[in-house]
N, C-alpha and C positions, 0 to 999 in steps of 0.2 A: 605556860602562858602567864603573861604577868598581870596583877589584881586591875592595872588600869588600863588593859585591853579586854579584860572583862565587863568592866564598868562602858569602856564605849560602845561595848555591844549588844548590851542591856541597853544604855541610851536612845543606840540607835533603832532595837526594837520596838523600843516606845513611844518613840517618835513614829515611826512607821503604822504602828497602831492606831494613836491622835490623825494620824492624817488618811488611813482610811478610814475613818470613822466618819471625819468631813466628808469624804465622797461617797459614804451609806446616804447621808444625808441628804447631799445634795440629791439621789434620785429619790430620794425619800420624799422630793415635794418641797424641798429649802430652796432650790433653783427657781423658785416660782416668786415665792414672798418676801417683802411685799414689791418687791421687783428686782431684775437681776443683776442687782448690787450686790444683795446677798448673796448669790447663789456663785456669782463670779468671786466673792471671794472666802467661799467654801471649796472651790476648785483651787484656787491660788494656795492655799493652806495644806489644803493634798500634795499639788504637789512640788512645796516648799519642804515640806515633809520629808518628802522622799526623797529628794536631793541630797537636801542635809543629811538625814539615816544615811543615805548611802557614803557620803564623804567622811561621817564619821566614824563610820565601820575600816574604813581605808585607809585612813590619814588621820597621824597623831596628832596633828599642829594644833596649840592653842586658839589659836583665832576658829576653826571647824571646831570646835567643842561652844567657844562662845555662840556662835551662828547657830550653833543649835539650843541654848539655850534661849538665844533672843527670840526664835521660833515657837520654842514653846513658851516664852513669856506674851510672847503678844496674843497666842491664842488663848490662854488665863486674862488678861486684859479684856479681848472683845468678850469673852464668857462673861466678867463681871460689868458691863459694859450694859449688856444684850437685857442686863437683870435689873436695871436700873429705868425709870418713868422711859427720858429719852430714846434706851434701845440703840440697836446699832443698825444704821439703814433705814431708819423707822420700825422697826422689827423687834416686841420684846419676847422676852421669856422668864419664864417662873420656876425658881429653886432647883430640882437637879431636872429637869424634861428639855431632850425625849430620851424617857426613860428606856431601858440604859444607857444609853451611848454617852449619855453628858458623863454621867459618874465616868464610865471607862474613861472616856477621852479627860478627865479632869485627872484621874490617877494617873494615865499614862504622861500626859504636862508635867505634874507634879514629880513624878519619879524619875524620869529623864532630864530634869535640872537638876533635882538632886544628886543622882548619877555622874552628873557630867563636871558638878561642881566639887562633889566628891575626887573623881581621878584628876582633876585641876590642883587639889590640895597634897594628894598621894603622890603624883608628879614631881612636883616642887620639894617632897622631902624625900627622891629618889632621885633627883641630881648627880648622884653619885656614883652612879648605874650609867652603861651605856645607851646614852639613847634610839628610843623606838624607831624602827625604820619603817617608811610607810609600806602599805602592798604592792608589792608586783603589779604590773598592767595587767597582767593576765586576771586576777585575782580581784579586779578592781572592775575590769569588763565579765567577770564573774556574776558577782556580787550587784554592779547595779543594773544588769540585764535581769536575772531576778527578782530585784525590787522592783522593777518598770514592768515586767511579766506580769508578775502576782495585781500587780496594782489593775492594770488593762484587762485580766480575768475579771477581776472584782467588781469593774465597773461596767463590762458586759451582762455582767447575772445579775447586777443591782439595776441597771437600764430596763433589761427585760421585765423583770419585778415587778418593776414601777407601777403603780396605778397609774392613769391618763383619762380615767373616765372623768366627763363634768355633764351635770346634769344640768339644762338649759330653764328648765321650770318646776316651781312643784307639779304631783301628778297627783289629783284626787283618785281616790279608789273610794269606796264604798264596803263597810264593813257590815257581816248580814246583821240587821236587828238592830244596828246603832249608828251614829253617825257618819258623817265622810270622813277623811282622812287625808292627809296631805304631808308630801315625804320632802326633804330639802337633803341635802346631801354636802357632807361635810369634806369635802375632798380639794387639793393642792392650798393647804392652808387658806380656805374660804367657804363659806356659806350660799350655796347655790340649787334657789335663789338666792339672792340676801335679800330684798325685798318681797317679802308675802303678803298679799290678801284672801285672808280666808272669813269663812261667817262665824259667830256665835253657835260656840256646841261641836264647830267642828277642831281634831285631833289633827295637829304635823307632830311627824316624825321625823327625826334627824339620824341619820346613819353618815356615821364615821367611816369613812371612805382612806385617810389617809393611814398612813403604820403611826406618825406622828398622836401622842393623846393631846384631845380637845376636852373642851366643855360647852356647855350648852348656856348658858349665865342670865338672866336675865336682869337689866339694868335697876327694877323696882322691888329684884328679892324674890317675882312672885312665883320662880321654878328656877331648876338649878341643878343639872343633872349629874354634878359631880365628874370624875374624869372618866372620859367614854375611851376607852382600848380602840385601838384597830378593827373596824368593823364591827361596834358596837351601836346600840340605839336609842333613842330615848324620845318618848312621846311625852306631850302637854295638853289635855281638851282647854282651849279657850272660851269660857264661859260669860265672857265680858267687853262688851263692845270698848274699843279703844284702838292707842297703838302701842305697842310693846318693841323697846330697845331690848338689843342681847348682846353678848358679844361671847369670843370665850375668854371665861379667868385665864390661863395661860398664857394665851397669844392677845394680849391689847387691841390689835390691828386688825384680827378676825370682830367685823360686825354685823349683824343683820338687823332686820324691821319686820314684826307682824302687825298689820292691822288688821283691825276683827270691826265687823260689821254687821 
């Protein structure tokens, strides 16, 4: 097997990789926010992905090695895009989150252009060799029946996965010996409620409900929960009548309101 049908088929894994990593995502709660701009074109990238993997597993032609690098250049684009005040869709995000998918999906971009621009160079100084013939039909209804398989499993068991809970209001509980309590729920990239009223003395808790990490922020400094995991939590007693902005560091477009009374 020659170095530069190795090389397309490294490519084409990594591509394959990049773009289900988009569709962990999308049921991960990206199909949600901040509307399904994103989330359609988290789907779109899936499965452009997988088209291209599959063509380039198949087929020498320069043009399918470019198409997949322009593939994986645009998704390194909206990545640096998304990182930027603006955001993409309205929609930002912060350094490599959600951890890990971004890094995977950043190395899998990154080495699949390299790859592909790699066997472009190795090609061009084997000119002198006969050239590559593409696959057999057989081998090509192999190969993207496969691709399309794996991918339709994957997006079954990541569907299922899914959280779908939203929680409609806070819910005071009563703690014995100490104050009330009041829960918000940090789930499909939003804060629900996002608006609270609670009194002086009394404790919300925020439970992270997506796989996605948030933060809890508060716009004046005055708590700051750091990054909450997957089903993590993080209480504040509000001692101070007022009204308190939040949002999370992460996600710009995630915001809530407590007033305390």
């Amino acid at each position: 097997m020659s170095t530069t049908r190795l090389m397309r088929y490294g490519a084409s894994a990594l591509l394959l990789i990049g773009g289900w990593v988009h569709l962990k995502l999308y049921f991960d709660g990206y199909r949600d926010v901040p509307n399904a701009n994103l989330g359609r074109s988290f789907l779109l990238n899936a499965l452009a992905s997988v088209v291209v993997a599959v063509a380039i597993a198949v087929r020498p032609e320069r043009i399918v090695r470019l198409a997949g690098m322009a593939v994986a250049a645009g998704t390194l684009g909206a990545f640096a895009v998304s990182r930027t005040d603006q955001g993409i869709f309205g929609f930002t995000e912060s350094g490599l989150n959600p951890s890990p998918w971004a890094l995977i999906a950043l190395v899998a971009e990154l080495g699949a252009i390299g790859l592909l621009v790699a066997s472009l160079v190795l090609a061009r100084n084997e000119d002198r060799t006969p050239a590559e013939q593409p696959a057999p039909p057989r081998t090509v209804a192999i190969v993207g029946s496969v691709a399309v398989l794996a991918t339709v499993v994957l997006a079954v068991l990541w569907n299922s996965s899914s959280s779908t809970s939203v929680v409609a209001g806070g819910t005071p509980t009563t703690i014995a010996g100490g104050p009330a309590a009041t829960a918000v729920a940090i789930t499909d990239f939003a804060f629900a409620p996002a608006s609270l009223t609670v009194k002086v003395g009394e404790i919300v808790t925020w439970t992270n409900k997506d796989s996605a990490t948030h933060t809890v922020t508060a716009a004046d400094k005055s708590f700051d929960s750091k990054d909450l995991d997957g089903g993590a939590t993080f209480s504040h007693t509000f001692s101070t009548a007022g009204t308190v902005t939040y949002a999370c560091a992460i996600h710009s477009s995630m915001k809530g309101t407590i007033v305390v009374s």
